[in-house]
C-alpha atoms as a printed R data frame, in Angstrom:
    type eleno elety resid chain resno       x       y       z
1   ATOM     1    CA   UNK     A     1   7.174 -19.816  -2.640
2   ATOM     2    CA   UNK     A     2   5.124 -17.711  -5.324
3   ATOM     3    CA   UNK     A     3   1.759 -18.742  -2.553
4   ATOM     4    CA   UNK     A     4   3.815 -16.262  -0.363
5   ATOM     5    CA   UNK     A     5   4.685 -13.105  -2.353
6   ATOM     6    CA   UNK     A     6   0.938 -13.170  -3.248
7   ATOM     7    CA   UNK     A     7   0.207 -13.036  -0.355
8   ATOM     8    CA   UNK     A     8   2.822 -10.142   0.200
9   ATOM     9    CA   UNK     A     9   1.240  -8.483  -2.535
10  ATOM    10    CA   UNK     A    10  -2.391  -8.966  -1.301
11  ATOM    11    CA   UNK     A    11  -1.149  -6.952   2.047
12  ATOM    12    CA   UNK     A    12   0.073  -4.669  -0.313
13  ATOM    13    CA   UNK     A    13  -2.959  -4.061  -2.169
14  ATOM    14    CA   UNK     A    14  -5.158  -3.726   1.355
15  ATOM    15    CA   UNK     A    15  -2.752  -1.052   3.087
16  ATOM    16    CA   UNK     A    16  -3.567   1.079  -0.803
17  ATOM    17    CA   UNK     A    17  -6.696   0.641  -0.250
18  ATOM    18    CA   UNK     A    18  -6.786   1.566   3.472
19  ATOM    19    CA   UNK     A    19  -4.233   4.631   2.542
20  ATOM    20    CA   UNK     A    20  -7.768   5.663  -0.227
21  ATOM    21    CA   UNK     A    21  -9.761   5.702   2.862
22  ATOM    22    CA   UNK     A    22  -7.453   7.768   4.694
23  ATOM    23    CA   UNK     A    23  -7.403  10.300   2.046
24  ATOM    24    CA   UNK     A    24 -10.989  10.432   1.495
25  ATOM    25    CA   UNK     A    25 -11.530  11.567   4.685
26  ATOM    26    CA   UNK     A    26  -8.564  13.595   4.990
27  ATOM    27    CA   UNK     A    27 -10.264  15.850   2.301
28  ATOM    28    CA   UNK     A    28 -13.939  16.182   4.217
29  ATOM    29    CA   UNK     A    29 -14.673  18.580   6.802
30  ATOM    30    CA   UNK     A    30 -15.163  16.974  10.685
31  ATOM    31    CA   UNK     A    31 -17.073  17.915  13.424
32  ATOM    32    CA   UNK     A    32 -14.461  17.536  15.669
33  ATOM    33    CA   UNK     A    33 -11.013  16.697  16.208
34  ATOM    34    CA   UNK     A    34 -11.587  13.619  17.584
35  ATOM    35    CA   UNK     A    35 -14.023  12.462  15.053
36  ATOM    36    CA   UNK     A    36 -11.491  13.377  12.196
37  ATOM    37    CA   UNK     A    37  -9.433  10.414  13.696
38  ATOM    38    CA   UNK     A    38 -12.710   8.391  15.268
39  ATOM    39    CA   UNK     A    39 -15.444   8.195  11.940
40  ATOM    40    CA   UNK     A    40 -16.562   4.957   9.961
41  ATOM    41    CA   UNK     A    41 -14.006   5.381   7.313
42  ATOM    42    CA   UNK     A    42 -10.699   6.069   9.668
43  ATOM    43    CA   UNK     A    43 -11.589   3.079  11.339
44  ATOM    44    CA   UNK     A    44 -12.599   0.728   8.089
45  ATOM    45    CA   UNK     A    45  -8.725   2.098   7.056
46  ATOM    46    CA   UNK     A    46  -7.485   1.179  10.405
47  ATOM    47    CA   UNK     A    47  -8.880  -2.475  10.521
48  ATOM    48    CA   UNK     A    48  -7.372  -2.698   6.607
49  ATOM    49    CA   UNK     A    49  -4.390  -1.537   8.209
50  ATOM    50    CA   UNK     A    50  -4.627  -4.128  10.735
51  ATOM    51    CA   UNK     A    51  -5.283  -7.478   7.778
52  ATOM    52    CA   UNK     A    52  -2.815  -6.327   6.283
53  ATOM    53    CA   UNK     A    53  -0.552  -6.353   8.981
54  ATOM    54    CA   UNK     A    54  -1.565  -9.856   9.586
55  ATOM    55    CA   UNK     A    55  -1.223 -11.224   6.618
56  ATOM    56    CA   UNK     A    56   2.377  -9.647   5.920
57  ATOM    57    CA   UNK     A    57   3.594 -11.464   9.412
58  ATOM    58    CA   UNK     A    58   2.297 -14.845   7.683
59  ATOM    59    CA   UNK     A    59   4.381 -14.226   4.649
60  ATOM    60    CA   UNK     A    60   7.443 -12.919   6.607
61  ATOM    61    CA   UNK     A    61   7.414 -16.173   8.429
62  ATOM    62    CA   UNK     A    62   7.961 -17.521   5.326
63  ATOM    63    CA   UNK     A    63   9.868 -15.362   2.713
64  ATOM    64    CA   UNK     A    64  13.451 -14.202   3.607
65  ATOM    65    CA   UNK     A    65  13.409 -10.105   5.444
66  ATOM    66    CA   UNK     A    66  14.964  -8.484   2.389
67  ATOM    67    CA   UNK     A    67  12.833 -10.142  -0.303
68  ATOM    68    CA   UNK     A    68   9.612  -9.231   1.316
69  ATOM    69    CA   UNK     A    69  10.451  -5.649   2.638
70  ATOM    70    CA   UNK     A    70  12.015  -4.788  -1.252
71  ATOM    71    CA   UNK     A    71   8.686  -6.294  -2.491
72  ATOM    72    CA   UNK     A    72   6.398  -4.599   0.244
73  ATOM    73    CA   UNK     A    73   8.444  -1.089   0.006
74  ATOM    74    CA   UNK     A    74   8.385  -1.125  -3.618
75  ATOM    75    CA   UNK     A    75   4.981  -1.933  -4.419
76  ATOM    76    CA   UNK     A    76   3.567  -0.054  -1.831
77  ATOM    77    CA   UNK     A    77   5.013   3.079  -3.582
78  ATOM    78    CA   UNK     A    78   3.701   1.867  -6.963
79  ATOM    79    CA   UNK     A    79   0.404   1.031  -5.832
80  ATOM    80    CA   UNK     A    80  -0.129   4.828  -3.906
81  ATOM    81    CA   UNK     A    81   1.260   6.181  -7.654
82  ATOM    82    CA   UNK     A    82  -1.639   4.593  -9.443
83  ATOM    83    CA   UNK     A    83  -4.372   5.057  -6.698
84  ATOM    84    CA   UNK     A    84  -3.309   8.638  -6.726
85  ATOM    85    CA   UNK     A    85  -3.587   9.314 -10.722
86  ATOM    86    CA   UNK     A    86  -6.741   6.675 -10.792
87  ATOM    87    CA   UNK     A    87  -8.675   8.034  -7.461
88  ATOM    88    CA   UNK     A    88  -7.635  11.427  -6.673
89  ATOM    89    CA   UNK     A    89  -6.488  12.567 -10.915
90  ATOM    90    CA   UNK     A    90  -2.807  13.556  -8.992
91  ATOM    91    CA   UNK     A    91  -0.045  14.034 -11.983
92  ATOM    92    CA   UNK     A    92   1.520  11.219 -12.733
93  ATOM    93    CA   UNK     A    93   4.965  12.754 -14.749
94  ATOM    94    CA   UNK     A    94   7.618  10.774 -17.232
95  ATOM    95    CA   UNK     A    95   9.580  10.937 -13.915
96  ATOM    96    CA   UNK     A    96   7.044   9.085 -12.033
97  ATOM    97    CA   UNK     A    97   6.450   6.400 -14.213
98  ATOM    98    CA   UNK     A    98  10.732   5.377 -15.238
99  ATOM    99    CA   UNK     A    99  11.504   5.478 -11.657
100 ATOM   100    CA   UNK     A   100   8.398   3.010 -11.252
101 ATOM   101    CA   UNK     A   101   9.907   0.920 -13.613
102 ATOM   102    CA   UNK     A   102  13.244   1.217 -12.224
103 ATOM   103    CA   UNK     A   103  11.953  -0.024  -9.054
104 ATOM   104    CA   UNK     A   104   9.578  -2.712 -10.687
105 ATOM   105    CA   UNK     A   105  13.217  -4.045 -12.541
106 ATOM   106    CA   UNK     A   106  14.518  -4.001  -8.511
107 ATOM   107    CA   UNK     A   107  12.333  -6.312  -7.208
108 ATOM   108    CA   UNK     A   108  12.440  -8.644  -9.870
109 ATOM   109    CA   UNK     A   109  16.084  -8.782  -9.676
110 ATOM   110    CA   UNK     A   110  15.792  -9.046  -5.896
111 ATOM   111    CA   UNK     A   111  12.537 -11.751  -5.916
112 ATOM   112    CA   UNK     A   112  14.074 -13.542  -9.143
C-alpha cells in the first residue's frame, strides 16, 4: 500500500513542478496572446500536468477516493507553500506554516 501513496506523492511533486513552470512564464513578457499559452515552457507544464495525471489514475485504482484526494489536496497545497518561499521568496507567515502542520497531522490521521 505505501508503493501507492508514493506514487500519489510523486504526482504530487510533478503538478509543483509543472505549477513553477506556469509561474515562470506567467511573470515574462509574450509576443502574443497565443504564445503566452503556446511557448516551450506552457507546454513542458502541460505534459507535467498530463504524467501526473497519469500516474494519480494508477494510484486511485488502487488507494481508496478519500485517502488519495486528502493526500493529493493536502500536499499539493504544501508543496505550492514551499515552491513559493523557495522559488519565487513569497512570505511564508507563522500562519502559513501551523495550518501546514495542521493539515500534515490530517492526512496522517486520514492515511494512518
Amino acid at each position: 500500500m505505501i508503493k501507492y501513496y508514493l506514487v500519489i506523492v510523486l504526482a504530487v511533486l510533478l503538478s509543483a513542478v509543472a505549477q513553477l513552470l506556469m509561474k515562470k512564464s506567467a511573470a515574462r513578457p509574450h509576443k502574443s496572446i497565443i504564445f503566452e499559452y503556446l511557448n516551450p515552457i506552457v507546454l513542458s507544464g502541460y505534459v507535467l500536468f498530463f504524467c501526473a495525471t497519469v500516474i494519480n489514475l494508477y494510484a486511485l485504482s488502487h488507494v481508496k477516493l478519500a485517502v488519495a484526494s486528502a493526500l493529493t489536496e493536502s500536499l499539493s497545497f504544501i508543496c505550492a507553500i514551499i515552491t513559493g518561499r523557495v522559488f519565487f521568496r513569497e512570505r511564508l507567515t507563522r500562519r502559513k506554516i501551523i495550518g501546514s502542520a495542521v493539515i500534515l497531522v490530517g492526512v496522517i490521521l486520514v492515511a494512518g
